[in-house]
C-alpha positions as CSV (number, residue, x, y, z in Angstrom):
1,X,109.2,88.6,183.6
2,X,112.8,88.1,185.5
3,X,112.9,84.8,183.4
4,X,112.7,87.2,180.3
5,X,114.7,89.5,181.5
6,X,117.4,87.1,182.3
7,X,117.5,85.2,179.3
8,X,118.0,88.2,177.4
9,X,120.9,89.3,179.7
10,X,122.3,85.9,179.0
11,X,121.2,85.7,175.3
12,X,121.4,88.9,174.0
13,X,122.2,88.0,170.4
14,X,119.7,84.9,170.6
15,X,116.6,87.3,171.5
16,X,117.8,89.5,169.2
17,X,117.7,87.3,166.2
18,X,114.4,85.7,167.1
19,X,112.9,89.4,167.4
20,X,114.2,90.4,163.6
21,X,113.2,86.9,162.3
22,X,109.4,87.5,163.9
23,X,109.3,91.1,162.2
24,X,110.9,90.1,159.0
25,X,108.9,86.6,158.6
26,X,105.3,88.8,159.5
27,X,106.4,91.4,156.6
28,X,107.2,88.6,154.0
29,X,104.2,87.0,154.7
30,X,101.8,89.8,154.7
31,X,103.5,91.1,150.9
32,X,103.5,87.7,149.5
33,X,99.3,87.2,150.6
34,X,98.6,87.7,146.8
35,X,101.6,86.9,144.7
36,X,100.2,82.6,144.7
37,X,103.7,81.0,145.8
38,X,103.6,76.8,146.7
39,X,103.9,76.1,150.0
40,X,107.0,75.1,149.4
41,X,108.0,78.3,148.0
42,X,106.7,80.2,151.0
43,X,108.4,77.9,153.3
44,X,111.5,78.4,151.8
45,X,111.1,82.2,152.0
46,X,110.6,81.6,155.9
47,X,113.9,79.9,156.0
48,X,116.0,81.8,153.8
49,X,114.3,84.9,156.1
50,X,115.2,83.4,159.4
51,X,118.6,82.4,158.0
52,X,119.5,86.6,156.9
53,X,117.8,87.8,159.9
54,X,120.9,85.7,162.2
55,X,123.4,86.8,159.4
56,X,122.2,90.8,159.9
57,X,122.3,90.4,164.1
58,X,125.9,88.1,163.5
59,X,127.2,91.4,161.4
60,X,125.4,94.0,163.7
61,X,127.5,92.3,166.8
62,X,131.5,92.5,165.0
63,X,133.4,93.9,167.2
């Protein structure tokens, strides 16, 4: 748990991102369940996801 703890006081914006990509990857994948997208398509959701959830924690953190 220290490690955690740690990381985070070393990381901040780092745990941060990875905790809004987790969330916002789970809710794009449990809405999109039915819709029938590729694989690809789906995969590229993921990214593009991952990619907005740094650029929300980046803008959050302007000082």
């Amino acid at each position: 748990m220290s490690f955690l703890r740690d990381f985070y006081t070393r990381h901040p914006n780092l745990v941060m991102w990875v905790v809004l990509a987790i969330g916002m990857v789970a809710m794009l994948v449990w809405s999109a369940k039915d819709v029938g997208l590729l694989p690809t398509q789906l995969a590229a959701l993921i990214v593009s996801t991952i990619l907005l959830a740094g650029l929300c924690v980046w803008i959050i953190n302007w000082e």
